[in-house]
N, C-alpha and C positions, 0 to 999 in steps of 0.2 A: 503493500500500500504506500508506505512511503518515498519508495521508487516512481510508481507509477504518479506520484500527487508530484513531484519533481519536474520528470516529464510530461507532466499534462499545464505543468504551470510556464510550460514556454510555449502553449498555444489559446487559440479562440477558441473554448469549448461549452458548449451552450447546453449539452447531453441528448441535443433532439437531431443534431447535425456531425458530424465528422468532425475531429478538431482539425485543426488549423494552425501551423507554424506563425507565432507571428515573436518570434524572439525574446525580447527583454522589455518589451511593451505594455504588458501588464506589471513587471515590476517598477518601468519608470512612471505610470499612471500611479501606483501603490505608493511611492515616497515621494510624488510629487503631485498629487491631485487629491489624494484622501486626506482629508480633516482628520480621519477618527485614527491613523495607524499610529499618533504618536500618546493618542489616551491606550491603545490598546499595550505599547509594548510596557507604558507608565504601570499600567493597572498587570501585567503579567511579570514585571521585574518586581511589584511590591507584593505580590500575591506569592509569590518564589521566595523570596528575601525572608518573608514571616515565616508560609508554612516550610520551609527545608530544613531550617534549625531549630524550631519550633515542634515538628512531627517527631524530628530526630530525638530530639531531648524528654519529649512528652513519652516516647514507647523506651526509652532507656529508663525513664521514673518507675513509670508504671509496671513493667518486668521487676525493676527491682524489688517494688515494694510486694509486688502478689509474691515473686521468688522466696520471700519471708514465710510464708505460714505453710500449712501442712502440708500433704499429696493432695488432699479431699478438696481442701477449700482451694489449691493452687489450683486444682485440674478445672474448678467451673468458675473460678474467675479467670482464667487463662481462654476458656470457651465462650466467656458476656462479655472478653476486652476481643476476640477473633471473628466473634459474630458479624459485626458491621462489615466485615470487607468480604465476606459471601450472603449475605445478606440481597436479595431480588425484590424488597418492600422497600429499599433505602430513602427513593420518593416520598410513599407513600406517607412513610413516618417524617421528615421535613416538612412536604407540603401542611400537614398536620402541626407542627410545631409550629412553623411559623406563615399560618395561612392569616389573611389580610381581615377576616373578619372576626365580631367577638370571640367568636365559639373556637376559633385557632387558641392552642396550647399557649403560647407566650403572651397574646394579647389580653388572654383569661385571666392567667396569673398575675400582670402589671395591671388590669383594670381591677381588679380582686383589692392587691396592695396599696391603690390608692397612685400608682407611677404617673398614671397615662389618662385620660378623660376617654378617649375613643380609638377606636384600633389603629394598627397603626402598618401600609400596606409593606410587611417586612420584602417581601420578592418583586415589589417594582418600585420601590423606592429607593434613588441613589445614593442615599445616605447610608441604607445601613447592608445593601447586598453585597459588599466586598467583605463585612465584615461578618456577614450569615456562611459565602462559601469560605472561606479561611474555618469559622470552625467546623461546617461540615465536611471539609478536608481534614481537618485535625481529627477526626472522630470516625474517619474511615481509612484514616494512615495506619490503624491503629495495626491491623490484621500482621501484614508480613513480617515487618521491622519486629513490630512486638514478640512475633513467634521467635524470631532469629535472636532476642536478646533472651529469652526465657531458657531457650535451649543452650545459647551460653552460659547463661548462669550455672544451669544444671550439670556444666560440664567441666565446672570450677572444683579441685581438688577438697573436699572437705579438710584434709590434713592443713592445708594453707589455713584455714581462718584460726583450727589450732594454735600452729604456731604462731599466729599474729596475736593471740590472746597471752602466749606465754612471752612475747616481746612487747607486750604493752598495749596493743589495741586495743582501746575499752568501748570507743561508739561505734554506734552501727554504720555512720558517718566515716569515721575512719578506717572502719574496715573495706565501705564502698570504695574510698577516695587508694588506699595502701593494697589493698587487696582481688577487691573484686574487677576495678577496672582494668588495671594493669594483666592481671588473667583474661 
């Protein structure tokens, strides 16, 4: 696909007609006649910038802290933080969270508390939909990364936090920071 979208972006292609070589002509129309491509690359550099170190650090938290308690409780909060990213309803539950009328999940809740006087349209207003996708990217990054740190963790010598308890390590903090990372 990514091939073919490469190649198909040096021609005129309408999808009812044959494409058409037409060179560099769409890309000199792109950076030189679009208004919108310099909000686009604005809003996909700060959308990147948040959620990459922000994803990354949120599923190394969270491994950590589920990595703490027992087989029983690890293995079904290790399965309610993996849900989201095979999850086929991921819509459905958004649309519901944050749908534009009372009876939406977020608008219920702030008009309940007293936040908000009348709803408030979370998915077409541009105030606050950069910052609606950033957490539902944070909350569906959740799946791979988090599996891939859980299984590291599990794969850390227990003999190491040992010995880091007979050399001093007394927090759990310092053992993350001395031991667990470094493994």
């Amino acid at each position: 696909p990514v091939v073919a979208a490469i190649v198909l972006s040096f021609t005129d292609f309408n999808m009812l007609q044959m494409p058409t070589f037409n060179g560099l002509d769409n890309y000199v129309r792109m950076f030189m006649d679009d208004e919108v491509i310099g909000t686009a690359a604005r809003n996909t550099l700060v959308f990147a910038a948040i959620t990459g170190p922000a994803s990354y650090a949120l599923c190394l938290l969270f491994a950590w802290m589920i990595n703490e308690f027992g087989h029983t409780l690890r293995t079904i909060l290790t399965f309610i933080f993996y849900i989201p990213s095979i999850s086929g309803a991921m819509f459905t539950i958004w649309a519901y969270i944050f749908a534009g009328d009372p009876s939406g999940l977020m608008n219920s809740i702030l008009m309940r508390l007293g936040v908000i006087d009348s709803a408030i349209l979370w998915l077409s207003d541009a105030k606050y939909i950069m910052m609606i996708l950033i957490i539902i990217q944070l909350w569906t990054s959740l799946g791979t990364s988090f599996l891939s740190f859980i299984a590291g963790f599990q794969g850390i010598d227990r003999a190491m936090y040992e010995a880091g308890s007979i050399d001093g390590v007394r927090t759990r903090f310092q053992e993350f920071r001395l031991i667990t990372l470094p493994a």
